[in-house]
Every structure is written in C-alpha cells, then in structure tokens.
N, C-alpha and C positions, 0 to 999 in steps of 0.2 A: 542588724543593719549597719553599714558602713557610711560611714561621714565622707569619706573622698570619694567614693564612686555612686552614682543616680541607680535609684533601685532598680530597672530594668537590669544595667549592667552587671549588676552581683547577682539576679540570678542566673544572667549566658554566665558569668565566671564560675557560677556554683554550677552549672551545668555540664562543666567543661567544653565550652564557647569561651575562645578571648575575646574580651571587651572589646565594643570597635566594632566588630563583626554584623552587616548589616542581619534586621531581622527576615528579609527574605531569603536569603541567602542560607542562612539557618535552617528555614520552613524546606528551603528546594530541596536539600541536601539529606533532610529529615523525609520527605516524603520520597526520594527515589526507593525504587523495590527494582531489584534486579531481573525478579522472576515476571515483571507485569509486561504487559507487550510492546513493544517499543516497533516505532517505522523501522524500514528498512532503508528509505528513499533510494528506491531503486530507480531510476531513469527509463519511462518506456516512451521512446519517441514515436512518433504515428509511422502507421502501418501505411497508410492512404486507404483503406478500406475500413469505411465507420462502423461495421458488424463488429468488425475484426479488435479495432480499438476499443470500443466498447465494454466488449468484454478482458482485453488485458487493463480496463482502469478500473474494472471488478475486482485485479488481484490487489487495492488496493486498502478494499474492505480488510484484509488479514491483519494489516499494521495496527489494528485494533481487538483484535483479537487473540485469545489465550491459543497456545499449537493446537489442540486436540480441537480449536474451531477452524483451522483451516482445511479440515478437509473437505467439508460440504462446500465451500468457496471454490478450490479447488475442481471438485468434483462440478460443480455449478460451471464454470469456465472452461473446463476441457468441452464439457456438452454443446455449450453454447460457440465453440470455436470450431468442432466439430458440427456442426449445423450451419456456420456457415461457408466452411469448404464446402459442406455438398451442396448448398447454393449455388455455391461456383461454376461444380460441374456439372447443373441440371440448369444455366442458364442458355438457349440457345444463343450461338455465336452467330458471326456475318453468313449471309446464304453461298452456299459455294458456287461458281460460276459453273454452266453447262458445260461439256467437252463438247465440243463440235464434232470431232469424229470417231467419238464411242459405238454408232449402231455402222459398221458396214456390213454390206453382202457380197 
C-alpha cells in the first residue's frame, strides 16, 4: 500500500486506470461488449395511418435484440403491414354517382 495515493486509487493505477479516473466511467467502458445489441435510433415519422405505425414502432423491439432475433420481428411486421394494405383495399369507398344516361333505346 502506498502512503501518497488513497487505496481506491492504487488499485485503478494497479489496474491500469489513471488515477482521477471517475469510478463510473471505468464500469461503462468495462461493460461495453461490441457484439450485444445496440439501437439503431432510426427515425420513423408517422405514417398518418395507426395500423400502419403501429407496426413500424414494432421494428423497435430489434434494438434489443441479438440478429438471429430479428427475424421473427421482422417476419411479425411484414404480416401485420401486409394486413393492413388489404384493409385498405377491402374498405368500401364513396358510392359512385348514377349516369344519367347509361340505359338508352
């Protein structure tokens, strides 16, 4: 043990940590892992259709997840985005006006 420096500090210095060096800062930089999953923070501005949003703030679940889990996510939000396209196109639209002079003789 060292008489000039407070025993915390001898052992970041014996650790190879300079002195000084807060002890968070230490932990952060100690616990990153390259390989774990990290955001992407990708920006998905709204669609104006809530089906549709919806499911793109599902691709949000991935940023926590290892690759090999985003394909059910994935595959989860293609289904669900293709479900509601055909929503779309199985909503009836406005009634069409009559022609007036469709039947002659």
């Amino acid at each position: 043990m060292s008489d000039s420096l407070p025993e915390a500090e001898v052992g970041a210095v014996a650790e190879g940590v300079p002195a000084g060096v807060p002890e968070a800062v230490v932990e952060a930089e100690s616990a990153y892992d390259p390989a774990a999953p990290a955001p992407l923070n990708v920006d998905r501005p709204p669609s104006g259709n809530a089906d549709v949003d919806a499911q793109l703030g599902r691709l949000a679940d991935t940023d926590h997840l290892a690759t090999d889990g985003h394909v059910e996510v994935y595959e989860d939000v293609h289904r669900g985005l293709r479900d509601a396209l055909t929503a779309l196109d199985a909503r009836p639209g406005p009634p069409v006006p009559p022609r007036p002079y469709d039947n002659r003789s």
